[in-house]
C-alpha positions in Angstrom: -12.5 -44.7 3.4 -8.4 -44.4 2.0 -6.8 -41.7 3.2 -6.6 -40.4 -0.1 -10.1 -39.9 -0.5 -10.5 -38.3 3.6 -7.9 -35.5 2.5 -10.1 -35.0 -1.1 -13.1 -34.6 0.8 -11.3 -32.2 3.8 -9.8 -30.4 1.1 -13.0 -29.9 -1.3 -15.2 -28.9 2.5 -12.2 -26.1 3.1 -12.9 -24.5 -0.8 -16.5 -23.2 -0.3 -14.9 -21.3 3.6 -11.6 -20.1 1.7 -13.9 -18.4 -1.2 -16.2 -16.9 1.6 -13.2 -15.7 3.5 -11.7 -13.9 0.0 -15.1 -12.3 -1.0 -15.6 -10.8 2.6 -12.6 -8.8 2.4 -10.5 -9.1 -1.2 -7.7 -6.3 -0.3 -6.4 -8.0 3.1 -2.8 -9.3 2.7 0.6 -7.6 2.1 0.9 -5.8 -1.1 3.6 -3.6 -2.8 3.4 -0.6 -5.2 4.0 -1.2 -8.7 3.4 1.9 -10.5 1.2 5.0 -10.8 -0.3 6.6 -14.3 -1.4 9.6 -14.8 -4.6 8.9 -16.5 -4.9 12.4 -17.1 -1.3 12.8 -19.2 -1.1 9.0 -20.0 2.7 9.0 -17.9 3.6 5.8 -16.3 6.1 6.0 -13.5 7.4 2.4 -12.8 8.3 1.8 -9.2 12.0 1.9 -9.3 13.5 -1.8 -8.4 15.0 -2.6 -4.8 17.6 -3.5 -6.0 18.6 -0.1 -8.0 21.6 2.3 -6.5 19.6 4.3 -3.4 16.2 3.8 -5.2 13.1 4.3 -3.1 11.5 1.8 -0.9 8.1 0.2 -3.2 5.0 1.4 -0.8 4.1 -1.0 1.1 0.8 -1.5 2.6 -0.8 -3.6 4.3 -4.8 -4.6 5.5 -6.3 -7.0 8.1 -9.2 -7.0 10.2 -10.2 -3.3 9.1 -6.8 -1.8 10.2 -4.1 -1.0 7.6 -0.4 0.1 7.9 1.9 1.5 5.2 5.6 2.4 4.9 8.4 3.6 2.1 11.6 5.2 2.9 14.3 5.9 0.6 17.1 3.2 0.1 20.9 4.5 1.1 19.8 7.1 3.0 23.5 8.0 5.4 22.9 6.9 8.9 23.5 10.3 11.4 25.0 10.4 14.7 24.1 14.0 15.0 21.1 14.7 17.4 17.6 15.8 15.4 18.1 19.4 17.0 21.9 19.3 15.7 20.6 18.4 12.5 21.3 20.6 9.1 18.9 21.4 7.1 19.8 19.1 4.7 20.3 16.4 7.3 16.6 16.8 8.1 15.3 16.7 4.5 17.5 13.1 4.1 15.6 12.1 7.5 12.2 12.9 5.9 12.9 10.7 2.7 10.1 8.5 4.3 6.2 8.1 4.3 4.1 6.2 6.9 1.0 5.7 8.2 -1.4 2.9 10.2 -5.5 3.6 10.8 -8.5 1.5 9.9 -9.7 0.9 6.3 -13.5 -0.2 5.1 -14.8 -1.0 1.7 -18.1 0.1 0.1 -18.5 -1.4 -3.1 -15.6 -0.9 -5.1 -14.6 2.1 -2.9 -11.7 1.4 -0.2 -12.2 4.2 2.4 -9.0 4.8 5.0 -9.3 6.6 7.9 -5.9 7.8 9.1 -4.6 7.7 12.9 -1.1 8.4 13.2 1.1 9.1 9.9 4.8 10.4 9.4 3.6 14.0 8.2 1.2 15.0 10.5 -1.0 16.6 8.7 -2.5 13.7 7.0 -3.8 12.3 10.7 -7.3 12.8 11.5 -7.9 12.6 7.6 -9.7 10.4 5.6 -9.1 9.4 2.2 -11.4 7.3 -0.4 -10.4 5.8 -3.6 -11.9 3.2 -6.3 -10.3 -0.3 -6.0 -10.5 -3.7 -8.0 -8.6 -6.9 -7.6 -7.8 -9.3 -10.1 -5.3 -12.1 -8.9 -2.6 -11.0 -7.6 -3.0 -7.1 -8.6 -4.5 -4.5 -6.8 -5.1 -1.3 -8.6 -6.7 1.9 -7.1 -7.8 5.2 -8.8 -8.1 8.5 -7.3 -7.0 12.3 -7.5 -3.7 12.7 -6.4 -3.6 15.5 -3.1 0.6 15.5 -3.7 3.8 15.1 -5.2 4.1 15.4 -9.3 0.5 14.2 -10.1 -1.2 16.6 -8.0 -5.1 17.2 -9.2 -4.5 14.4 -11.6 -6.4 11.2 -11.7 -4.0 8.8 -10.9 -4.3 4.6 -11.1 -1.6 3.1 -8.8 -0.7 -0.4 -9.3 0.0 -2.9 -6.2 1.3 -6.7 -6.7 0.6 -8.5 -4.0 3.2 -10.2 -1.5 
């Protein structure tokens, strides 16, 4: 047997595994936020781009063997020598410019259900949160009621590309 024909048949024996592996768990991998609409009000908020003047951090989240972690902070943010209980009020409010979070994560269908551990504000820890997920390609896009921030109590569809 050429070696050509060894690496066809190694190669065409790894497909079936690789398609198991995907199906099993379709969300695992590094992804980045995109966008969120309002599918209540139809508004589309892009997510602005790294390299914009102190623009936000894109989400970033990411799932492996049922455990997740996510982070964004605010670009530009002034680095402080002042000691957190030194801090002025608006000191701590450019401190807080920030979201994080790790816990463990299952899917149900098309539901991705996380359970959080430790986050950044701590009254999200303890909590668990479900939304609707599919994945086409390279895009993940979830759908669920907003609890914060601008959309509150609106359905909202976030869009993630992945990394």
């Amino acid at each position: 047997m050429t070696l050509s024909r060894v690496v066809a048949v190694v190669a065409l024996s790894l497909l079936p595994m690789t398609a198991v592996a995907q199906s099993r768990d379709p969300i695992a991998g590094a992804w980045e936020q995109v966008s969120d609409k309002n599918l209540d009000t139809g508004v589309v908020t892009q997510t602005p781009p790294a390299s914009a003047p102190n623009a936000g951090t894109p989400l970033h989240v990411m799932y492996a063997d049922g455990f997740y972690v996510q982070f964004a902070a605010a670009k530009g943010r002034p680095k402080l020598a002042t000691p957190v209980a030194e801090m002025t009020r608006e000191q701590l409010a450019q401190r807080s410019r920030m979201q994080g979070q790790y816990g463990t994560y299952k899917l149900s269908g098309t539901k991705l259900i996380k359970s959080m551990v430790s986050a950044a504000d701590p009254n999200n820890e303890g909590r668990e949160s479900s939304v609707d997920f599919k994945v086409v390609g390279d895009t993940l896009t979830t759908t669920a009621v907003a609890n914060a921030g601008p959309n509150k109590g609106h359905k909202v569809e976030t869009t993630f590309k992945r990394l």
